[in-house]
C-alpha positions in Angstrom: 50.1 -33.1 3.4 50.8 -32.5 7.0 54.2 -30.9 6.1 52.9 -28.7 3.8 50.4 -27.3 6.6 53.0 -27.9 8.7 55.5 -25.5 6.6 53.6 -23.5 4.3 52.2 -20.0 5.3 51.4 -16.8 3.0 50.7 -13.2 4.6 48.8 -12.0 1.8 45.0 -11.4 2.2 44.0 -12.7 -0.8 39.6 -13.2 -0.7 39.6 -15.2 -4.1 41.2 -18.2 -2.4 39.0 -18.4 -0.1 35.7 -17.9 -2.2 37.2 -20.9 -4.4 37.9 -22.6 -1.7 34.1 -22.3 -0.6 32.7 -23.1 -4.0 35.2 -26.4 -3.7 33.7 -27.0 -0.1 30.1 -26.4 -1.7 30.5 -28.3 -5.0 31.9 -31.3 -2.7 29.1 -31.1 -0.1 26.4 -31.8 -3.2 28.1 -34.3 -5.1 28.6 -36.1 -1.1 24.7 -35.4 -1.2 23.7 -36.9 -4.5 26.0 -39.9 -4.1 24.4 -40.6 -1.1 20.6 -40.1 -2.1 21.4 -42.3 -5.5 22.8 -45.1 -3.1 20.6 -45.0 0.1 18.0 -46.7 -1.7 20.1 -50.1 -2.2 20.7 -50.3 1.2 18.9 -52.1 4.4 19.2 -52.2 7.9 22.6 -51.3 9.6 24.0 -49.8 6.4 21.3 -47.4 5.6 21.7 -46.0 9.2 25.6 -45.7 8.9 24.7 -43.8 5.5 22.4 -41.8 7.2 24.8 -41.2 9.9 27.5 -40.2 7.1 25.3 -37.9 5.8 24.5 -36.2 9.0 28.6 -36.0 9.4 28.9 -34.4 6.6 26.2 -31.7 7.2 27.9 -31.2 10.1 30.9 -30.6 8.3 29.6 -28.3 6.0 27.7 -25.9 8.8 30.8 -26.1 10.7 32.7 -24.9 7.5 29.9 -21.8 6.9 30.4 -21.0 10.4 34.4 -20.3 10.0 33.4 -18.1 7.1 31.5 -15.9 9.2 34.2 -15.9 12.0 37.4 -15.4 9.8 35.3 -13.0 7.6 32.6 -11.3 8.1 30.9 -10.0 10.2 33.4 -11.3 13.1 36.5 -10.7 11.1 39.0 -12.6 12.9 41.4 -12.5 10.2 41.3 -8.6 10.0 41.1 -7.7 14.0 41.3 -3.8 13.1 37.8 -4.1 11.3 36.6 -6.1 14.5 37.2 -3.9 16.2 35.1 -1.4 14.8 32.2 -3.9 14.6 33.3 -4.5 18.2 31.6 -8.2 17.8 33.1 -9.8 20.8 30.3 -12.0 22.0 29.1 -12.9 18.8 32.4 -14.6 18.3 32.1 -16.7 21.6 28.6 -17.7 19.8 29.6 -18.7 16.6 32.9 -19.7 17.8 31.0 -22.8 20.0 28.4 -23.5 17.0 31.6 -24.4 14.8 33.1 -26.6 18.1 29.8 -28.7 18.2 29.3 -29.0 14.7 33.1 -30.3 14.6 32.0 -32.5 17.3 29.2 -33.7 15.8 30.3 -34.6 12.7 33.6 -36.5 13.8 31.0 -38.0 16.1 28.5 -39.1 13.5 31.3 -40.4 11.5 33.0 -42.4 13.9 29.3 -44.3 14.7 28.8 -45.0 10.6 32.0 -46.8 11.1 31.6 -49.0 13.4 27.8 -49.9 12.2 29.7 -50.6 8.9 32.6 -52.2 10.5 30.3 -54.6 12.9 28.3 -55.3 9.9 31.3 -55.9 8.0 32.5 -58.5 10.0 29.2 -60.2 10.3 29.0 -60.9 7.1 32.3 -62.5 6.8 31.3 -65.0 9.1 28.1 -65.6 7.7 29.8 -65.9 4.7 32.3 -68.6 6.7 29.6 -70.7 8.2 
């Protein structure tokens, strides 16, 4: 994967990839969800907060993934400078630009906590289970 990003690049402008690769983003974000509703309920303690911290991670993720719509397309069009510059949307990028940053941060944030809960509880129950 990483030499494929690493190698591959297209100049076309070509908006059906990227409304399929919203609906992919979207269709993954609610089947994240309903996993996560249908097994939150067999969980206690320390695992239902790493689950709820997985879940915030992944909101993250997703608001983070509207925001870069809005700032490659519209209305900040970063992918197409010649229409921002008619919309002349400068400072709205700075905005939106930092909402996508924190919700990045957040997320990888959230995520890394849900691991260690589940790691620490992990390895508690091993040696519970060694004892």
């Amino acid at each position: 994967m990483v030499a494929w990003l690493g190698f591959w690049s297209t100049s076309s402008r070509n908006a059906v990839v990227f409304g399929v690769g919203g609906g992919v983003i979207l269709l993954c974000f609610l089947v994240s969800s309903l996993d996560w509703a249908d097994t939150r309920r067999h969980l206690n303690g320390p695992t239902k907060t790493a689950s709820d911290l997985r879940l915030a991670a992944h909101v993250s993720f997703f608001i983070a993934a509207w925001g870069l719509c809005g700032l490659l397309g519209a209305p900040m069009f970063a992918l197409r400078p010649e229409l921002a510059k008619v919309q002349q949307t400068t400072s709205a990028e700075w905005s939106l630009a930092i909402k996508v940053l924190v919700c990045l941060m957040l997320g990888w944030g959230f995520t890394a906590v849900a691991q260690r809960i589940e790691r620490r509880e992990t390895k508690s129950a091993a040696q519970d289970r060694l004892r």
